[in-house]
N, C-alpha and C positions, 0 to 999 in steps of 0.2 A: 687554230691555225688560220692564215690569212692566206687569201690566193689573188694572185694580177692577173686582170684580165687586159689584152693589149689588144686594143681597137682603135688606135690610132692611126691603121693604116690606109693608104688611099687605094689599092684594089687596080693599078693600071694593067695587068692582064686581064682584071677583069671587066675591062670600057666594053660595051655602053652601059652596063648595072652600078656602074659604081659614079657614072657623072652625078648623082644626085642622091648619092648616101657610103659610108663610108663599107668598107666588105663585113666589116662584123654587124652591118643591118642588113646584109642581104637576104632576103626568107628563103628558108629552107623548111620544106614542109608548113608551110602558113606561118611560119615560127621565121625573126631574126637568126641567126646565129650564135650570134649573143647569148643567147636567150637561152639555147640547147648546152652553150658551155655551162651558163651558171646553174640550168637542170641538175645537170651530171657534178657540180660542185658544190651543193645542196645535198644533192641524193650522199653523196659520199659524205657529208658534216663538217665542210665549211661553208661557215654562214658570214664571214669577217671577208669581204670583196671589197677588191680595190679595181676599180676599171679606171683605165688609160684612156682618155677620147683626143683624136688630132683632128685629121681631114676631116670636113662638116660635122666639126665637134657636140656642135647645137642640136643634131637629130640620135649621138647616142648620149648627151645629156639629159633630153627631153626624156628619151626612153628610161634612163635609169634612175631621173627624179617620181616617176608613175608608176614605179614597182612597189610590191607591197611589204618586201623587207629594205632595210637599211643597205646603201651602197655608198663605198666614197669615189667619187669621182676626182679627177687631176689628169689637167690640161697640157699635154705634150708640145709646147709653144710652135714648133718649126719639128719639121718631121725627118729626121737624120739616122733613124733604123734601130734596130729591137735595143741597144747596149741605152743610146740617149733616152730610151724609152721608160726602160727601167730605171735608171735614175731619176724621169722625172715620176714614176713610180713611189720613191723612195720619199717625198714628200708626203703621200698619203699611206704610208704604211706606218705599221707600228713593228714590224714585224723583225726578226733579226738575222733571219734565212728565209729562203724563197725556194721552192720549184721550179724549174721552167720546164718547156718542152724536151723532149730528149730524154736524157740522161745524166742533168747539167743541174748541180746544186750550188746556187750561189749566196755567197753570204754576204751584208752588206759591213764595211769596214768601221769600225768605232769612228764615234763623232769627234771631232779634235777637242781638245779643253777638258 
């Protein structure tokens, strides 16, 4: 199973923590965020992550190239809210249904051709 992790976002309720890192680095307990999601998607046996990075792309890049399993990361160009996200999502998955938050399963639509 594959899970998306979306930390693309920029966090403007949460100014001033987020002028200089995006909300899924903001520590929580000495930990990212990030970090406690992909704990608990680990602990439950998925190992196949896809993280989304947008706003200051470069500091949950950095973080997710210095971990010590595999993670695919994909660049959410322009930051237009959870639906473009997942799409640009759809580039690094392999996957052909998804989870998201909620109660909300979606599935991605057959490739044309």
């Amino acid at each position: 199973m594959q899970a998306v992790i979306l930390a693309a976002g920029e966090g403007m309720r949460l100014r001033p923590l987020t002028h200089s890192r995006p909300k899924a680095m903001i520590p929580v307990a000495n930990r990212p965020i990030i970090a406690h999601v992909m704990d608990a998607l680990i602990e439950n046996g998925i190992r196949d992550l896809v993280v989304v990075a947008g706003y200051r792309k470069e500091v949950v890049l950095n973080y997710c190239n210095r971990l010590p399993f595999p993670v695919t990361t994909v660049v959410q160009k322009r930051q237009l809210g959870t639906a473009d996200a997942l799409r640009a999502a759809a580039d690094g998955s392999t996957g052909t249904s998804w989870w998201s938050r909620g109660t909300t399963s979606l599935t991605r639509p057959p490739s044309p051709g």
